[in-house]
N, C-alpha and C positions, 0 to 999 in steps of 0.2 A: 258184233259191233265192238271197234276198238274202246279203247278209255276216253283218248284225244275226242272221236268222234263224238261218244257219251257228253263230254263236256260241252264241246259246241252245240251242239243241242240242246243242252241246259243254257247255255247262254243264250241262243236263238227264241227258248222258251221264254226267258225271262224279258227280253226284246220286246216279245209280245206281247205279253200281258202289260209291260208297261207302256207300250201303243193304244191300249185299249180301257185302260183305267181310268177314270175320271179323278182321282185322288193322288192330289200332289206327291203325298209320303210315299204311300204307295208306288208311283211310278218313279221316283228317287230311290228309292230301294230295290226295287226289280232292276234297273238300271245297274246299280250299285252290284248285285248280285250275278248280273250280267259279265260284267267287267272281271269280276273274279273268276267264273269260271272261265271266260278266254286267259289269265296269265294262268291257273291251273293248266292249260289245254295247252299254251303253250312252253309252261315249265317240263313236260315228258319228251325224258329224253325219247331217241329214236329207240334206241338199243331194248328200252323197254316195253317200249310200243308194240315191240316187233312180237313177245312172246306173252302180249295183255289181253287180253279179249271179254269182255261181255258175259258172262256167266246166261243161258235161259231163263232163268227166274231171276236176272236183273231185268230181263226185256219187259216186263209189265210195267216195271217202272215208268218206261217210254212209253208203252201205251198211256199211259195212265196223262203225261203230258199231253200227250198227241190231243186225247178227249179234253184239255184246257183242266184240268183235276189236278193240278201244279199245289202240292205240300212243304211249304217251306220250314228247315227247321231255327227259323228265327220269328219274332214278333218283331212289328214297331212302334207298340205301346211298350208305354216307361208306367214302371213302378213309384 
């Protein structure tokens, strides 16, 4: 799996869960994180695209969304 593709998936991920959240923040923030990973996915250039690929022990990662087990590394409680 490419990068670009990586990313859209993370975005797609994060779509979901904020489809399926009963909690305002929560889905304002998936959303939010959503949105970021499409300009990521769309800030790669081609050129780098071309020779980017997925490492195998990134793929569990994917798995890991696929099962809805999405680790985010931010909070949205305030100190």
């Amino acid at each position: 799996m490419r990068v670009k593709e990586l990313y859209l998936h993370l975005a797609q991920a994060c779509e979901h869960t904020a489809g399926i959240t009963d909690l305002p923040d929560k889905r304002a923030g998936m959303l939010a994180s959503a949105a970021v990973w499409r300009r990521l996915a769309n800030a790669i250039r081609p050129s780098a695209e071309a020779v980017s690929t997925i490492q195998p022990d990134k793929l569990a990662v994917l798995q890991d969304l696929e099962a809805d087990s999405v680790i985010f590394p931010f909070s949205s409680s305030k100190n």
